[in-house]
N, CA, C and O atoms as a GROMACS GRO file, in nm:
protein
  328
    1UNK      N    1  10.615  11.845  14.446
    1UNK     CA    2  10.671  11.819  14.315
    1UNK      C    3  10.588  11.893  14.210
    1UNK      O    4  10.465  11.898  14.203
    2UNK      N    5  10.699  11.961  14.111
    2UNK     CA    6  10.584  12.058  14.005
    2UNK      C    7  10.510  11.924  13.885
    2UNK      O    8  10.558  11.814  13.858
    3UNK      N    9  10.387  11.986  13.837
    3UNK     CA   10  10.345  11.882  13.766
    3UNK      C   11  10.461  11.910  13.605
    3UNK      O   12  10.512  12.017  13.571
    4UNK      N   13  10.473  11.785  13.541
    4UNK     CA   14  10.550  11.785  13.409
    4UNK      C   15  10.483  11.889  13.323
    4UNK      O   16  10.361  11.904  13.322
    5UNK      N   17  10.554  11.948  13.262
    5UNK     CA   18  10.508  12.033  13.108
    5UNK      C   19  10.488  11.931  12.996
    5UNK      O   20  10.533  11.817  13.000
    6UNK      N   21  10.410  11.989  12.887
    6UNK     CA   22  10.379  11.917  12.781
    6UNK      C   23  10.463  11.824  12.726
    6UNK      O   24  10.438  11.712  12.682
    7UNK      N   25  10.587  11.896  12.735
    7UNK     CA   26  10.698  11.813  12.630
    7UNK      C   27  10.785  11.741  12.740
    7UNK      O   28  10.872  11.666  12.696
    8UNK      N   29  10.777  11.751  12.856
    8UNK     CA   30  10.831  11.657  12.957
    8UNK      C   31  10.701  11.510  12.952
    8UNK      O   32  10.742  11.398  12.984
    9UNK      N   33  10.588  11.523  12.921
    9UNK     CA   34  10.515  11.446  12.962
    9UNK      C   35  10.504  11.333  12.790
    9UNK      O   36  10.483  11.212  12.777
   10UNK      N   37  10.525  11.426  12.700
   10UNK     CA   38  10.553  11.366  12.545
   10UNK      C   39  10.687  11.281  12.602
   10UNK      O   40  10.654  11.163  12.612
   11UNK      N   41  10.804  11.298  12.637
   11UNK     CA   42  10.908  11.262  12.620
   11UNK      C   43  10.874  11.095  12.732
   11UNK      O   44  10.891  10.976  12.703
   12UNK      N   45  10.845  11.132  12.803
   12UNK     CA   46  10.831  10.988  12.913
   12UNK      C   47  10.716  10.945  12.828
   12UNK      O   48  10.742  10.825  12.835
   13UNK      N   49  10.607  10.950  12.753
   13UNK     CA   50  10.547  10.849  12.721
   13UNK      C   51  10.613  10.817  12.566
   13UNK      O   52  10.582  10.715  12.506
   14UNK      N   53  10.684  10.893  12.524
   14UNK     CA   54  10.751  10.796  12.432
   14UNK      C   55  10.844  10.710  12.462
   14UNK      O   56  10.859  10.605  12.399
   15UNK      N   57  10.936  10.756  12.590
   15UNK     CA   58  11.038  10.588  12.681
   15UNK      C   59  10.958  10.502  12.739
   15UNK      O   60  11.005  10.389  12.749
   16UNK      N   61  10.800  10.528  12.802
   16UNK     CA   62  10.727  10.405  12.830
   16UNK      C   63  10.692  10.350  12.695
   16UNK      O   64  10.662  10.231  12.702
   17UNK      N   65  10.688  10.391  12.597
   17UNK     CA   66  10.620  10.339  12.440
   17UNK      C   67  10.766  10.253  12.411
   17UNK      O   68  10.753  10.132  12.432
   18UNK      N   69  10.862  10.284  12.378
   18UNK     CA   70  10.974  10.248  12.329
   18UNK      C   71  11.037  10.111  12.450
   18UNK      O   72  11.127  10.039  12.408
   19UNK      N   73  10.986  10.088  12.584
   19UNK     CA   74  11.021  10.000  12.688
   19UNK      C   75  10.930   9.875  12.656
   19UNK      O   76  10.967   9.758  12.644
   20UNK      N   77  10.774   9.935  12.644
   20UNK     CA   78  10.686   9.828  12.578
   20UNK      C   79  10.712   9.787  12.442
   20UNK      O   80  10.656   9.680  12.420
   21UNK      N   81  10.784   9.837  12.331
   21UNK     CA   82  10.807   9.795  12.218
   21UNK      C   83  10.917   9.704  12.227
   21UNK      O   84  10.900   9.591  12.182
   22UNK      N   85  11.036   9.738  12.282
   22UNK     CA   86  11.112   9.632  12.310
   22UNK      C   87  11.113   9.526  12.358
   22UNK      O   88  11.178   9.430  12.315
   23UNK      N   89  11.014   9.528  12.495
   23UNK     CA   90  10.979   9.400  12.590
   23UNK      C   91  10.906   9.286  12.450
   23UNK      O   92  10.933   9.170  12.420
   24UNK      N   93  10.822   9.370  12.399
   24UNK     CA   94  10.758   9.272  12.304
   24UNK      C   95  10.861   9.257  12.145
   24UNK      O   96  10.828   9.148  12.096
   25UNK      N   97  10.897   9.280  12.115
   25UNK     CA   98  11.028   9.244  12.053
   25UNK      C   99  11.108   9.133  12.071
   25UNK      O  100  11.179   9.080  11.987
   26UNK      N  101  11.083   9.084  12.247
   26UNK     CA  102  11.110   8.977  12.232
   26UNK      C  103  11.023   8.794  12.266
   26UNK      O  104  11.048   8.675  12.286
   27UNK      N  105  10.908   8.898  12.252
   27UNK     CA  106  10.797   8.814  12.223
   27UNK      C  107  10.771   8.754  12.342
   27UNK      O  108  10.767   8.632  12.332
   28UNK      N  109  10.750   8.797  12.456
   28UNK     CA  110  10.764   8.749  12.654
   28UNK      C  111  10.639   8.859  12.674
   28UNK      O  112  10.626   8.968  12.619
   29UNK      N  113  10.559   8.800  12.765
   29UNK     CA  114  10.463   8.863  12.838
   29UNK      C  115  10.580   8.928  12.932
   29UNK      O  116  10.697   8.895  12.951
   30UNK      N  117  10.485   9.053  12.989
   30UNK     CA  118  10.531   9.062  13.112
   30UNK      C  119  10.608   8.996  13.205
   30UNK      O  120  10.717   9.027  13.252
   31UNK      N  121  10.512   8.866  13.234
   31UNK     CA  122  10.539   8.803  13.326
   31UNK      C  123  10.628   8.721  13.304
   31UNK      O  124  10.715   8.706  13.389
   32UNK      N  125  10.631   8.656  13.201
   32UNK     CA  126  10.755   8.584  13.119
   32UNK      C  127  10.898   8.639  13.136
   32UNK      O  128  10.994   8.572  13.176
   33UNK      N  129  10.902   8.790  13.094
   33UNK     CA  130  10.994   8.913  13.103
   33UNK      C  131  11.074   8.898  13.204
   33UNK      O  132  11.193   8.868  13.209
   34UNK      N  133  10.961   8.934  13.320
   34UNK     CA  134  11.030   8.943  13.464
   34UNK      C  135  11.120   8.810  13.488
   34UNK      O  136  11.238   8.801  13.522
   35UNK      N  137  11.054   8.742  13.468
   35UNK     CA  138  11.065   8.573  13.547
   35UNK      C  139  11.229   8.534  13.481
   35UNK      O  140  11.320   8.488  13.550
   36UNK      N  141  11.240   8.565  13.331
   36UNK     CA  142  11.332   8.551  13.270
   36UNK      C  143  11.454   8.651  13.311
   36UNK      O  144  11.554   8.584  13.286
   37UNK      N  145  11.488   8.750  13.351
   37UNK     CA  146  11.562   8.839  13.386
   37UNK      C  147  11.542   8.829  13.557
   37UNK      O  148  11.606   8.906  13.630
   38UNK      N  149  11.473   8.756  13.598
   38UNK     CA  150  11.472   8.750  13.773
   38UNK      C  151  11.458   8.922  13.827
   38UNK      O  152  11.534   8.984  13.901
   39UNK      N  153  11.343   8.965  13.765
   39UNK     CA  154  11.246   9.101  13.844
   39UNK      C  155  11.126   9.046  13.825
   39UNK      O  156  11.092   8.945  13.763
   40UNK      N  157  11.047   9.155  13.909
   40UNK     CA  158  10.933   9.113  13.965
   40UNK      C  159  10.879   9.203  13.882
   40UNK      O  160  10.904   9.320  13.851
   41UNK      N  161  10.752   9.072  13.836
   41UNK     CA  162  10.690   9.152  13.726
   41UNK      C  163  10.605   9.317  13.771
   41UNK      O  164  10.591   9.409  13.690
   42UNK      N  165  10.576   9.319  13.857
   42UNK     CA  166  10.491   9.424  13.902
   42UNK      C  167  10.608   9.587  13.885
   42UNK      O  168  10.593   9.709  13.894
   43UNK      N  169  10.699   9.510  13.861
   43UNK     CA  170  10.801   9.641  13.849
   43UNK      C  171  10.822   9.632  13.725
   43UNK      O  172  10.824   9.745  13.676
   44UNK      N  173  10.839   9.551  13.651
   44UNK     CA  174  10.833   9.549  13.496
   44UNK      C  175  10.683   9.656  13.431
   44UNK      O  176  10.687   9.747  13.348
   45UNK      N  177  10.579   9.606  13.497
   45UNK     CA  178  10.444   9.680  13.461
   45UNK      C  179  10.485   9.833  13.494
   45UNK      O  180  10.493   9.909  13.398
   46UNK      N  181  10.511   9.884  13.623
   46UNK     CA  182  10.553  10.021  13.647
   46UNK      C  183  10.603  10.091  13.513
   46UNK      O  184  10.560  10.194  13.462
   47UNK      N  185  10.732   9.987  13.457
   47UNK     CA  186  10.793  10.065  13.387
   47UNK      C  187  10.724  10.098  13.226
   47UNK      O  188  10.749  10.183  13.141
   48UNK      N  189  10.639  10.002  13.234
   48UNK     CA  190  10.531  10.010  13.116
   48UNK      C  191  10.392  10.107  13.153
   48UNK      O  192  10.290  10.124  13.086
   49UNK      N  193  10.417  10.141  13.236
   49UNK     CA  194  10.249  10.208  13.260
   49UNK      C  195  10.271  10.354  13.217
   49UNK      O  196  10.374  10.413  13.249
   50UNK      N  197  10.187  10.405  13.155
   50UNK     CA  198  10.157  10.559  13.070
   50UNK      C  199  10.107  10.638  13.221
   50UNK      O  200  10.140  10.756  13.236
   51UNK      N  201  10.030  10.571  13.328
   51UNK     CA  202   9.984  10.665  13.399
   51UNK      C  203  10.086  10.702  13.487
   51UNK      O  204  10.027  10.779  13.562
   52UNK      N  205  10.212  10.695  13.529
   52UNK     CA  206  10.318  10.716  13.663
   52UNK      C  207  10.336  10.833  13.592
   52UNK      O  208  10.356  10.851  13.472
   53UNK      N  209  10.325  10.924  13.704
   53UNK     CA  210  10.370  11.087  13.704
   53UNK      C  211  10.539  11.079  13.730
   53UNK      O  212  10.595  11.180  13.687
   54UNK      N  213  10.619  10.990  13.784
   54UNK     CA  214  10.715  10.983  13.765
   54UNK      C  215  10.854  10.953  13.653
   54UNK      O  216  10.967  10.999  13.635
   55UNK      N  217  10.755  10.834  13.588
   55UNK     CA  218  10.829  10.809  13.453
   55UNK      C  219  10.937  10.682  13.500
   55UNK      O  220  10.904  10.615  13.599
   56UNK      N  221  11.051  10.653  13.435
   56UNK     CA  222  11.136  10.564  13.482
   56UNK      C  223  11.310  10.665  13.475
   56UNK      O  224  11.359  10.756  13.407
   57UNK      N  225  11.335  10.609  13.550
   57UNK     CA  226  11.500  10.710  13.524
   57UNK      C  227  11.581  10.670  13.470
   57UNK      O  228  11.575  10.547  13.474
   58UNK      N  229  11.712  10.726  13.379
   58UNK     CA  230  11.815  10.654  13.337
   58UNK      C  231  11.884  10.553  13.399
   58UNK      O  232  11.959  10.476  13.340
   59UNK      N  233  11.858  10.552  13.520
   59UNK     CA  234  11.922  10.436  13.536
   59UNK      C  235  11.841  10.285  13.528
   59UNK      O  236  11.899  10.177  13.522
   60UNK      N  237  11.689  10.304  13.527
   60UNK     CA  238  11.648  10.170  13.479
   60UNK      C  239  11.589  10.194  13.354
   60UNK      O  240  11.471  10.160  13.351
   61UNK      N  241  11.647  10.253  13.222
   61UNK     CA  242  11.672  10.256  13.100
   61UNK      C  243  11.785  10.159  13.100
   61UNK      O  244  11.769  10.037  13.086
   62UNK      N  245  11.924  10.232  13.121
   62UNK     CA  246  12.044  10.108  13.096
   62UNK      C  247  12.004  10.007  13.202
   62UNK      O  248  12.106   9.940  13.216
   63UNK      N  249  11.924   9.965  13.275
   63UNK     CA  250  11.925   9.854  13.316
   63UNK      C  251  11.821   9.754  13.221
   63UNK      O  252  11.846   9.634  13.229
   64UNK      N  253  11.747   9.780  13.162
   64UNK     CA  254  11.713   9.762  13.043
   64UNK      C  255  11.720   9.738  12.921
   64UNK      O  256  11.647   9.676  12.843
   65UNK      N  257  11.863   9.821  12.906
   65UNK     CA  258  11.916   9.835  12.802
   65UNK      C  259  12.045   9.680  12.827
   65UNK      O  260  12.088   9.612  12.735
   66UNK      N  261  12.074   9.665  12.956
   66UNK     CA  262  12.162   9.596  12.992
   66UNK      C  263  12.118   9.427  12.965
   66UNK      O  264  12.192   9.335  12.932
   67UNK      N  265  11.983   9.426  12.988
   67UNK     CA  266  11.888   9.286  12.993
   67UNK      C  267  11.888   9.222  12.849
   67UNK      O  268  11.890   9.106  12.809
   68UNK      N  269  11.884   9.390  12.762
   68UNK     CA  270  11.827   9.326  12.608
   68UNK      C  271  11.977   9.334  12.574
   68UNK      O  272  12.002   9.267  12.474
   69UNK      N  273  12.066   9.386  12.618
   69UNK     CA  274  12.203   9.365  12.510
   69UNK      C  275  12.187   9.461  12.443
   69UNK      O  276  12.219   9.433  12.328
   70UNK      N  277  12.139   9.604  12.456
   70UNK     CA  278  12.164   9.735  12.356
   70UNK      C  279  12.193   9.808  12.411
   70UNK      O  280  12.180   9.784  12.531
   71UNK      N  281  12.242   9.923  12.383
   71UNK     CA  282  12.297  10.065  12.409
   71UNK      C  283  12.263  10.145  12.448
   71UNK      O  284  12.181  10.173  12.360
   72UNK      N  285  12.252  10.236  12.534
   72UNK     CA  286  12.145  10.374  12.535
   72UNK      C  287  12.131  10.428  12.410
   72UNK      O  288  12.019  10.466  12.376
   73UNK      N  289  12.234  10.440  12.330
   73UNK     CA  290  12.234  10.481  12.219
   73UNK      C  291  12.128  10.431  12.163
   73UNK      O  292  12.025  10.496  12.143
   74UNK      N  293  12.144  10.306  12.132
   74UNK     CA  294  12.063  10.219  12.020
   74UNK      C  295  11.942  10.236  12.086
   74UNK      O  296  11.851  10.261  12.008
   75UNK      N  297  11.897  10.230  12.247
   75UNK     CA  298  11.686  10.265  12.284
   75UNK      C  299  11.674  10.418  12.259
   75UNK      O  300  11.567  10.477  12.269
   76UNK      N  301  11.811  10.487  12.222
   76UNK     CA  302  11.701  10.631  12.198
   76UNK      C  303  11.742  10.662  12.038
   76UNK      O  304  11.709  10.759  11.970
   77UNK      N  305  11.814  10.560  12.008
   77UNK     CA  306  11.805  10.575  11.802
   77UNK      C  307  11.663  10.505  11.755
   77UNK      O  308  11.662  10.395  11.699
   78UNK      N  309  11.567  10.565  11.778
   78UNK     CA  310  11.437  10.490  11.706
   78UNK      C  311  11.379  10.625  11.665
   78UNK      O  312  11.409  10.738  11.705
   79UNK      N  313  11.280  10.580  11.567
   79UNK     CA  314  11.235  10.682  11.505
   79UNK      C  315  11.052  10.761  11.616
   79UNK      O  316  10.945  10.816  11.590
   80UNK      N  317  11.107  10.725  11.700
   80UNK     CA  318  10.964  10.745  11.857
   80UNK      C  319  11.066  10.867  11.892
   80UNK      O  320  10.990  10.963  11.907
   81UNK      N  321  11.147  10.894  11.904
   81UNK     CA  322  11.295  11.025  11.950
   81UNK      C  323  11.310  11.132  11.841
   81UNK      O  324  11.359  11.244  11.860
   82UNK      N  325  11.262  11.083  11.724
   82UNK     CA  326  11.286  11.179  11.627
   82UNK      C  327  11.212  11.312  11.608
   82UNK      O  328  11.244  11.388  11.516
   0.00000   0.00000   0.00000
């Protein structure tokens, strides 16, 4: 696997920034998070961690997006995308 370029590696830590801003938005630990949506928190942390060379994929964005009740639209209308 090639390593990410600069602006591939900007772009995933602003969707891990924007995943942790939301989780806390609704004021739930982690563990709270998981427990409440029935995932396991250790996969909730994945999707919050800055260090994964992988990042998270669109599809557990809208699954995300699906938990909080928003849009893809509405997690990439923030001013962290601009």
């Amino acid at each position: 696997m090639s390593s990410l370029s600069k602006d591939d590696i900007e772009l995933r830590n602003k969707i891990t920034q924007r995943l942790i801003d939301l989780r806390k938005s609704t004021e739930l630990n982690q563990s709270d998070f998981a427990k409440l949506h029935d995932i396991d928190r250790q996969q909730v942390n994945r999707w919050e961690s800055f260090e994964s060379e992988r990042g998270v994929t669109i599809y557990t964005i809208k699954k995300v997006c699906t938990l909080l009740k928003i849009t893809l639209q509405e997690f990439f209308n923030d001013p962290l995308f601009k």
